[in-house]
N, C-alpha and C positions, 0 to 999 in steps of 0.2 A: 417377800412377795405378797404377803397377806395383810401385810398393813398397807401396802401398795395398793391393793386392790378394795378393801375396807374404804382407804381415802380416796378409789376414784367413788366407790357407791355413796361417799359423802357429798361429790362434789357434782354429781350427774355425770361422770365422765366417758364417753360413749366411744370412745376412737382413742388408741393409744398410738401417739409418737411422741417424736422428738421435745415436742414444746411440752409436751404432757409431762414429760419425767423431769425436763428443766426446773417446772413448774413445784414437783412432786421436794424432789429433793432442795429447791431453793426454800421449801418453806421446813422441810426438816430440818435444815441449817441453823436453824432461828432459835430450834427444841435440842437439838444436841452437837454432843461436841463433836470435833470432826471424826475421832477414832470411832465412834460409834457408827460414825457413814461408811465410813470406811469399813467396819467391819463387817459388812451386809455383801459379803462378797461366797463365792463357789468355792468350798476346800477340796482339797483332792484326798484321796486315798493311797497309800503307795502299799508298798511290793510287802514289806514287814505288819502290814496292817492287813493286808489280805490275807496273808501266809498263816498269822495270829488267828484271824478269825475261822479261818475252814479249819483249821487243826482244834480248836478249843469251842466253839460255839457246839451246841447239841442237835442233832441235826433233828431228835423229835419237833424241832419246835423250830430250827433255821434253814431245813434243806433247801424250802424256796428260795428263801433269801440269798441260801449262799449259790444256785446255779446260778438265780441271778445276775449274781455279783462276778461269777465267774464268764458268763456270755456277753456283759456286759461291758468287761472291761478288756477281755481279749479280742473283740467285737468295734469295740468304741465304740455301743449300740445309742442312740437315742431314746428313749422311753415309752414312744410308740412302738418302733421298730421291735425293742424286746415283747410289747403287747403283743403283736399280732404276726409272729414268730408262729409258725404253725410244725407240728412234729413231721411235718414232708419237706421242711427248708432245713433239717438237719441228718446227714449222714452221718452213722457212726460205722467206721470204717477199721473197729479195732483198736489203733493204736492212736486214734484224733477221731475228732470230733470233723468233720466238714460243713460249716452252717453257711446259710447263703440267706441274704437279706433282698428280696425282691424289690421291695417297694420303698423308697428314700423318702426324703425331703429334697434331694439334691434332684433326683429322678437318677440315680447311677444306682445301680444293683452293683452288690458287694457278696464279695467271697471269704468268708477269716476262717481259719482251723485252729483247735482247739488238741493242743497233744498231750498228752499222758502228764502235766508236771503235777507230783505230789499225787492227790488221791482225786484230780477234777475230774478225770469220766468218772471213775468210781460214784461220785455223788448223783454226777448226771444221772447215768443209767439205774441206778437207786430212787431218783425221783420220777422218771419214766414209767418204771416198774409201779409203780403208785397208782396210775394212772388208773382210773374205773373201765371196767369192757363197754358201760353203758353208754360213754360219752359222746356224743353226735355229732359236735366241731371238733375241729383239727387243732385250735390252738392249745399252745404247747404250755402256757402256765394257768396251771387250777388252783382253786383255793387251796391251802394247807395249812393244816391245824394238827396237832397231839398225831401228826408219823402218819394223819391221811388225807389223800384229795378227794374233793367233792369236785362234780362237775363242774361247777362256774369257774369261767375262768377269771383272771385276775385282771383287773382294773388298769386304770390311766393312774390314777391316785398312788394305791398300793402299791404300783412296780417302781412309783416318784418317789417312792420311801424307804425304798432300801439302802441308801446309801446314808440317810440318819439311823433306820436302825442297824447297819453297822459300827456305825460312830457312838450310838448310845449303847452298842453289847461293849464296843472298847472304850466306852469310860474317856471318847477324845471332847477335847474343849470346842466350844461354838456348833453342840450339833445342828443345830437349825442352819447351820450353814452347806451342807451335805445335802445336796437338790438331787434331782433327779438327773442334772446334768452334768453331777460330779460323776459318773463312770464316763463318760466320752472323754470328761477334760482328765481323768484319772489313767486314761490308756494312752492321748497323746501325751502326755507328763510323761509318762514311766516310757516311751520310745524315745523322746526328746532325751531324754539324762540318759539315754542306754546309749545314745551318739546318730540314734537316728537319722538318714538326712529327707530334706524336705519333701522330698519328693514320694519316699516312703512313708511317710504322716500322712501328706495329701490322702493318697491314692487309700491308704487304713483307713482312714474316716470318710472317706469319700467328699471331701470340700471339693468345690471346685477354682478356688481361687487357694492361691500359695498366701495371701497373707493373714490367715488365722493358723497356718501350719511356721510360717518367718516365725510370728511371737512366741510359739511352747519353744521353738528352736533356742534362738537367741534368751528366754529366761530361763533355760533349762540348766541345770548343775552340771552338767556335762561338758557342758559349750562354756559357761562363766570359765570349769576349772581351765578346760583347753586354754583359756585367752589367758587368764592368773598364770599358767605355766607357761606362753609364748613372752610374755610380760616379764616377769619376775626371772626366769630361768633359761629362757630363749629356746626352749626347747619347742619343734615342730613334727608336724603327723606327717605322714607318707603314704602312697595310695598304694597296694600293690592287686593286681588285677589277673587274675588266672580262669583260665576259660578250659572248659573241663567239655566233653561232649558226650552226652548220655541220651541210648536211646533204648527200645524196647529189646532191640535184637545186638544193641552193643552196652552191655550194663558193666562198667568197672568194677572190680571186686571191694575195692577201698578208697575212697576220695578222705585224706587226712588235710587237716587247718590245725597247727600246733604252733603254742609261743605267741597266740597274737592278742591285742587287746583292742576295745573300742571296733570293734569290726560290723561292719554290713554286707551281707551277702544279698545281691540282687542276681535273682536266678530266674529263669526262663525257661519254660519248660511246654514241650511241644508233645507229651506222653497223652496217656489216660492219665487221669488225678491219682485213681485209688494205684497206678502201677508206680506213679514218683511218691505217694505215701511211704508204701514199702520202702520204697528207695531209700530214705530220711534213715532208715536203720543201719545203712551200709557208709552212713556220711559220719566221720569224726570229727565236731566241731569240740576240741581241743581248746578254747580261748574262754570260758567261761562265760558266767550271765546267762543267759535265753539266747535261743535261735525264736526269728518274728519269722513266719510266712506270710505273707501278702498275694494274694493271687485275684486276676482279673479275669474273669469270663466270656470267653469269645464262642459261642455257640459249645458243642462240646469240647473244645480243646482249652484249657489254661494256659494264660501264661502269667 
């Protein structure tokens, strides 16, 4: 992106589209081989690279970086969005995080929760706690440095770089490839290979169009293995559909899911938030991976 931008301030380039990049890359063609074009591309982070880093990085020196990394990927935040996150668009609720993203690109406000896995509130409410009494704005990331925050908060630049300085604490190849828009494509990736379907990508990132959520589907590892096993072995999935009715004054004492694999649970929920929270404690999802909540905001009721 910065040799991109270098060769427009070489060329007067005042307006970026279509012809401008034709333009850009027809004459990089000329200077390098194709893998080189090719490798000017967005890498993702997965699930073993995240896990590595909150467990091993020193939080003197990464706590920013890692709530970052952690709202951003369970979020599938965009880089303003994490900007300008202010500590009143996040409930902590105990046992999750409830963040809500008011203001899009898309114009769709967005609801994600963030639950207990491993030690993520732990960090959070540890870099909360940080926070100066003096501080005048609400936004939720300050600077951090040696285990403390100064009031300013954190940049457009800075929040675009946490996903290299992830890549360069794990020692991975092509950091420079690690943009600021590797945690968006890092959380549709990692729902895509979990069996995610489309419709649940959309509505987590908030796209409005199903065809940037079609392509993580169909390149996901999940979906190749499915077709390699319908192919190879003729083996096929099965939907099975169970409707369960939960309300404030009729709460089932145990809702069990046991023996199952690749599963998506789209649930519905007409409660208070923070009473279907609790509720999450009373549900045994029995079939491994992650459980994803997705929730949409209809004045105060979720569904």
């Amino acid at each position: 992106y910065n040799r991109f931008k270098k060769w427009c301030a070489e060329k007067n380039v005042q307006v970026y589209n279509e012809n401008v990049l034709l333009a850009y890359f027809s004459e990089n063609a000329k200077n390098y081989k194709s893998s080189t074009l090719w490798a000017e591309k967005i890498e993702n982070i997965d699930k073993s690279e995240i896990d590595r880093f909150l467990s091993s990085a020193d939080d003197k020196e990464f706590l920013m970086i890692k709530v970052g990394l952690i709202l951003g990927i369970a979020g599938a935040c965009r880089t303003d969005e994490l900007v300008n996150l202010t500590v009143d668009d996040i409930e902590d609720v105990g046992s999750s995080l409830i963040v809500k993203i008011p203001n899009t690109k898309t114009k769709i406000p967005r609801i994600f929760v963030v639950t207990d896995v491993g030690n993520m509130l732990e960090l959070f409410q540890k870099y909360l706690s940080l926070r100066p009494p003096h501080v005048k704005h609400k936004r939720l990331f300050l600077y951090y440095k040696a285990g403390k925050c100064s009031s300013q908060p954190v940049g457009k630049n800075t929040m675009g770089k946490i996903p290299s300085v992830v890549a360069s604490y794990l020692k991975l190849p092509d950091v420079a490839c690690y943009t600021g828009h590797c945690l968006r494509r890092s959380s549709a990736t990692l729902l895509a290979d979990a069996g995610v379907d489309i419709t649940t990508i959309k509505r987590h990132a908030g796209w409005k169009s199903t065809t940037v959520a079609e392509g993580y589907v169909e390149n996901s590892i999940e979906n190749k293995t499915k077709i390699a096993n319908q192919v190879l072995v003729g083996t096929t999935t099965s939907a099975i559909t169970k409707t369960v009715n939960v309300s404030e004054s009729n709460i089932p004492s145990n809702i069990n899911f046991e023996n199952c694999t690749n599963v998506t649970f789209n649930i519905t929920v007409s409660i208070a938030l923070t009473v279907f929270i609790a509720l999450l404690n009373d549900f045994n999802f029995g079939c491994g991976g992650y459980f994803l909540l997705v929730l949409e905001a209809h004045n105060s009721v979720i569904t």
